[in-house]
C-alpha positions as CSV (number, residue, x, y, z in Angstrom):
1,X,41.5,17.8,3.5
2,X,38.7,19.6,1.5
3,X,37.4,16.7,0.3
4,X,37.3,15.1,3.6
5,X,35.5,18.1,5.2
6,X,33.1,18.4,2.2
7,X,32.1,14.7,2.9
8,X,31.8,14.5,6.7
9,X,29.5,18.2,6.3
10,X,27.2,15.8,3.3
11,X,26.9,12.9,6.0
12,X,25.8,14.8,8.7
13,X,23.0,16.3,6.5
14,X,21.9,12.7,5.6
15,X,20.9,12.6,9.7
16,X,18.7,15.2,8.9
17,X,16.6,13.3,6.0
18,X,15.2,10.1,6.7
19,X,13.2,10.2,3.6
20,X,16.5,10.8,1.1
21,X,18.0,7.6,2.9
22,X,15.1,6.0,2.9
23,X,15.1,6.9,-0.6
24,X,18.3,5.4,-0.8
25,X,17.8,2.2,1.1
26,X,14.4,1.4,-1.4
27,X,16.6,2.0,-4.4
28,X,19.1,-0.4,-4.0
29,X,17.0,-2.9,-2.8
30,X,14.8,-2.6,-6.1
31,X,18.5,-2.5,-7.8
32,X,19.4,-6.0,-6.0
33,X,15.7,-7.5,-6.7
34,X,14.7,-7.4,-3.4
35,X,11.9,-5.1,-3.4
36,X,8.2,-5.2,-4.7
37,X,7.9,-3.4,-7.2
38,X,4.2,-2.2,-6.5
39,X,4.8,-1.1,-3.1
40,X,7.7,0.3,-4.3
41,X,6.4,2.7,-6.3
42,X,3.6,4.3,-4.2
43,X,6.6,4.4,-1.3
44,X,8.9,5.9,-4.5
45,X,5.8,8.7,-4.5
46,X,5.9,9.2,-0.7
47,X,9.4,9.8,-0.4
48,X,10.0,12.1,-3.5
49,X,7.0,14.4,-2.0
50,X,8.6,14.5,1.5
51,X,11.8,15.4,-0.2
52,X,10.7,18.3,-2.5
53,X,9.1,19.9,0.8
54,X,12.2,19.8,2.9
55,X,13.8,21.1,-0.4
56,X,12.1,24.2,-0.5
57,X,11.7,24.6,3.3
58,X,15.6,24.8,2.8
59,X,15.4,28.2,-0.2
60,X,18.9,27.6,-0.9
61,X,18.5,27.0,-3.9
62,X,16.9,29.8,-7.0
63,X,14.4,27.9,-8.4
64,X,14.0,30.1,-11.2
65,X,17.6,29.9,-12.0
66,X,17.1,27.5,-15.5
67,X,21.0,27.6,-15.7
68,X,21.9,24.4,-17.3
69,X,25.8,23.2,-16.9
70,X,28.0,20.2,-18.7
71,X,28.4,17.4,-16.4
72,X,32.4,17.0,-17.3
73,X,34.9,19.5,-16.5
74,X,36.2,20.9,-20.0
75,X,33.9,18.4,-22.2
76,X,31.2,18.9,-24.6
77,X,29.0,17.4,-26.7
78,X,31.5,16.2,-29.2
79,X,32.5,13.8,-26.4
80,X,29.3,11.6,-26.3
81,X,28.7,8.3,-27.4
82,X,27.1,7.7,-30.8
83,X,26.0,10.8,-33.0
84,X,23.9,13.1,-32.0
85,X,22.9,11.4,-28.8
86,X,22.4,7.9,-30.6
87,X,23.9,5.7,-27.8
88,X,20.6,6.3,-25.6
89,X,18.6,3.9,-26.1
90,X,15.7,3.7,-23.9
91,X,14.5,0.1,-25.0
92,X,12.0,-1.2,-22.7
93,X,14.1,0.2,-19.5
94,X,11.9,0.1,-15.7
95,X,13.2,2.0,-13.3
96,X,11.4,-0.4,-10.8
97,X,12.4,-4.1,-12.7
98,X,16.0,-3.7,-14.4
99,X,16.6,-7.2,-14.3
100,X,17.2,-9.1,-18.1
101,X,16.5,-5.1,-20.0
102,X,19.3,-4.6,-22.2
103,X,18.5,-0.7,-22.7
104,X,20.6,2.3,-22.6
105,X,18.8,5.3,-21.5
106,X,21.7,7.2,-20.6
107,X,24.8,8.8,-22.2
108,X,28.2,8.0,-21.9
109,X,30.4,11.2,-22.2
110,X,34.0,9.9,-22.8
111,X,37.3,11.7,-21.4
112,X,41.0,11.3,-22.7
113,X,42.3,8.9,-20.8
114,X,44.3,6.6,-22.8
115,X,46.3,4.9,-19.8
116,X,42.8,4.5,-18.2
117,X,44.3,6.2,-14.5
118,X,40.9,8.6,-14.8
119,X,43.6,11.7,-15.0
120,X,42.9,13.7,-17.7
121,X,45.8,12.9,-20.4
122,X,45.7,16.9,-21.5
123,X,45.2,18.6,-17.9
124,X,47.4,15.6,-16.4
125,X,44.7,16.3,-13.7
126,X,41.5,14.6,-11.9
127,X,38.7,15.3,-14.0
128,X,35.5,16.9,-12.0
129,X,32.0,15.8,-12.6
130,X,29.2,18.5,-12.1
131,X,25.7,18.4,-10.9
132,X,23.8,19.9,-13.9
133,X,20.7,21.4,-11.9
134,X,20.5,22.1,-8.2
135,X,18.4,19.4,-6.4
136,X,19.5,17.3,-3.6
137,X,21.3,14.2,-3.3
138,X,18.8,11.0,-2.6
139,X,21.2,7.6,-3.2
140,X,25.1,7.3,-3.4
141,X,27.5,4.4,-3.3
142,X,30.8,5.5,-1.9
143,X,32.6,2.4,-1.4
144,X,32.2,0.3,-4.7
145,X,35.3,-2.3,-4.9
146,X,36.0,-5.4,-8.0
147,X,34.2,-7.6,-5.8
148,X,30.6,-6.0,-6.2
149,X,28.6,-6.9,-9.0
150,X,27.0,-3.6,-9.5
151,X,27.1,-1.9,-13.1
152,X,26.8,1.8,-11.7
153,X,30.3,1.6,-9.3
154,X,30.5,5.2,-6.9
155,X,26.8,6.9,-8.7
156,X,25.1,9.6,-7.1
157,X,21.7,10.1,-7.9
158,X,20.4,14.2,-7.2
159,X,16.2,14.8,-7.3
160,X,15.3,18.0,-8.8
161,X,11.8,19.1,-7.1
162,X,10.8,22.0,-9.6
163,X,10.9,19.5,-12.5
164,X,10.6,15.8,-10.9
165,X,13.6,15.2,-12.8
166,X,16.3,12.5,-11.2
167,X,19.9,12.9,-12.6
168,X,22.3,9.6,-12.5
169,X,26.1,10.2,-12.7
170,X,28.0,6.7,-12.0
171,X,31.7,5.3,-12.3
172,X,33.1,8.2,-10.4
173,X,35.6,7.4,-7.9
174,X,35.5,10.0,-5.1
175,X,32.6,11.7,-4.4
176,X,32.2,15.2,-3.1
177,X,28.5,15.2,-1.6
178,X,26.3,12.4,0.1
179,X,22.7,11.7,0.9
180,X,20.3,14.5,2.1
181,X,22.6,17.2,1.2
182,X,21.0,20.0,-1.5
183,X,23.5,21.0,-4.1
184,X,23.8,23.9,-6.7
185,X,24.1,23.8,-10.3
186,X,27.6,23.4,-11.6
187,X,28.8,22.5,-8.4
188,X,31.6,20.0,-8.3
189,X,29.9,16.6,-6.9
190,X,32.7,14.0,-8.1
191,X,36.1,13.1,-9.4
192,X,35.6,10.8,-12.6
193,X,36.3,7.1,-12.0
194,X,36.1,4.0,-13.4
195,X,34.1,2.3,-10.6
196,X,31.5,-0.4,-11.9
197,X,30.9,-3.9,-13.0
198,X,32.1,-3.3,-16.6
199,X,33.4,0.1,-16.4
200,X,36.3,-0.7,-14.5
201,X,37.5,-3.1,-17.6
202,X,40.4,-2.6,-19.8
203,X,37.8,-2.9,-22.7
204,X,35.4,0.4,-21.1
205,X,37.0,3.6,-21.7
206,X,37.3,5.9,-19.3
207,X,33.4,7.6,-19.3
208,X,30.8,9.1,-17.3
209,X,27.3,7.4,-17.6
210,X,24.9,9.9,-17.5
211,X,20.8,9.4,-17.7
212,X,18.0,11.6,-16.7
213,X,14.3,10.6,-15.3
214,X,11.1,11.6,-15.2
215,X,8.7,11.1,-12.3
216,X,5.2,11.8,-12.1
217,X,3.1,12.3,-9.3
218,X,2.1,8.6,-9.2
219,X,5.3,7.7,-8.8
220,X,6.1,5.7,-12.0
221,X,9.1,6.9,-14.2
222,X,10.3,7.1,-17.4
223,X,13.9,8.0,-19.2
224,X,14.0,11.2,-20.9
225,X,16.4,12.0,-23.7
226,X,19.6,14.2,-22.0
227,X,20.8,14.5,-25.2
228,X,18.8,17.7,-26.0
229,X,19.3,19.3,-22.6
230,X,22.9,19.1,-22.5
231,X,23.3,20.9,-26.1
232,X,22.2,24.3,-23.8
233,X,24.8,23.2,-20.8
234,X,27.4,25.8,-20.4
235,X,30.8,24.1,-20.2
236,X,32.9,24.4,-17.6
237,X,36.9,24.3,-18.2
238,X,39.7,23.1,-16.9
C-alpha cells in the first residue's frame, strides 16, 4: 500500500511539470531514433533551465547538503564491474545519437542473486536502489515487459540543478517516484530488477546500471566517470 500511495503522490506531481514530461517525451523519442538531434539539443537546453527553476522555486531540497549516498542498499564499491571502475567505458557514447555506439559509460554494481529472483540471497529481501543526490525525476519507464526492445527496462533518470549532473538507474522493477517529482538524497527511489533487453537474460546477473552526465549550458552532454564519486558515497545497510 505504501508503494502505491508513494506512486500515485509522484504522478500527480508530473501534472505540475510539463517541462520534466516533456523532458521525458524528447528522450525517448531521441532513444527510439525519432528525434533530430539538433533541435533536440537546444530543446534539451530549454527544458533542463525550466526545470532547475521550478527546482529551487520548490527549496525542498539543501543545496549545500554535498552528502553523497551508494545507490544499492548494503553494497559498496567492491560490488562493481571491473577494477577500480574499469567497466565504464565511455567510447564514443552521444547522449543525443546512441544508435550502432558500443560504449559503456556507466557502472554496473552487481547484487547476490544467484537464483536471479532480484531478492537479495543474504537479506532474503528486495534490494532498494537510492537516489545518490537530490534532484528531481525527468524520464521513467514503469511498465517495461519481454516484448520491448529497450536495453534500460524500468530506469529513472533524476536532474540535479546545482551541478547539471543527470543520474541513470535502469533494470529496476518497481519504482517508488515518477516524473516531476523532487527527491532527496538517499531516498529510496526503486526495488532492483532485472527489467531490460539484455538484463533480464539468464546470462546478465542480477545488476544495477548506473551512469552519470554532464550538461552544459548549451545543452550538449558528456559521461562523467561515477567511479570516483561513489568511493565518498555513504552506504546504506540492510
Amino acid at each position: 500500500m505504501l508503494q502505491a500511495s508513494m506512486l500515485a503522490q509522484a504522478r500527480d506531481s508530473a501534472s505540475i511539470l510539463p517541462a520534466a514530461l516533456q523532458f521525458h517525451q524528447l528522450y525517448q523519442q531521441l532513444r527510439d531514433g525519432l528525434a533530430d538531434t539538433a533541435t533536440a539539443r537546444v530543446r534539451v537546453r530549454t527544458l533542463l533551465s525550466e526545470i532547475g527553476r521550478y527546482y529551487y522555486e520548490q527549496k525542498t531540497v539543501d543545496a549545500s547538503d554535498t552528502s553523497l549516498f551508494f545507490p544499492v542498499q548494503g553494497y559498496g564499491l567492491q560490488m562493481i564491474g571491473g577494477k577500480n571502475g574499469s567497466d565504464y567505458v565511455p567510447g564514443k557514447y552521444n547522449f543525443y545519437n546512441t544508435f550502432g555506439n558500443r560504449s559503456h559509460p556507466a557502472h554496473d554494481i552487481f547484487v547476490t542473486d544467484k537464483d536471479q529472483d532480484a531478492i537479495d540471497d543474504n537479506s532474503n529481501q528486495p534490494i532498494k536502489i537510492f537516489s545518490v543526490t537530490p534532484g528531481i525525476v525527468v524520464s521513467a519507464e514503469h511498465c517495461w515487459d519481454t516484448t520491448m526492445n529497450t536495453r534500460g527496462g524500468n530506469y529513472i533518470y533524476i536532474y540535479e540543478p546545482e551541478t547539471k549532473m543527470m543520474y541513470y538507474y535502469a533494470h529496476n522493477t518497481v519504482l517508488f517516484v515518477d516524473i516531476g517529482q523532487i527527491v532527496q538524497a538517499g531516498q529510496p527511489i526503486a526495488y532492483m530488477g532485472r527489467t531490460g533487453l539484455n538484463a533480464y537474460k539468464k546470462r546478465s546477473p542480477t545488476h544495477l546500471h548506473f551512469s552519470m552526465l554532464q550538461f552544459r549550458e548549451d545543452g550538449t552532454a558528456f559521461p562523467v566517470k561515477g567511479y570516483r564519486y561513489l568511493k565518498r558515497a555513504r552506504v546504506i545497510g540492510k
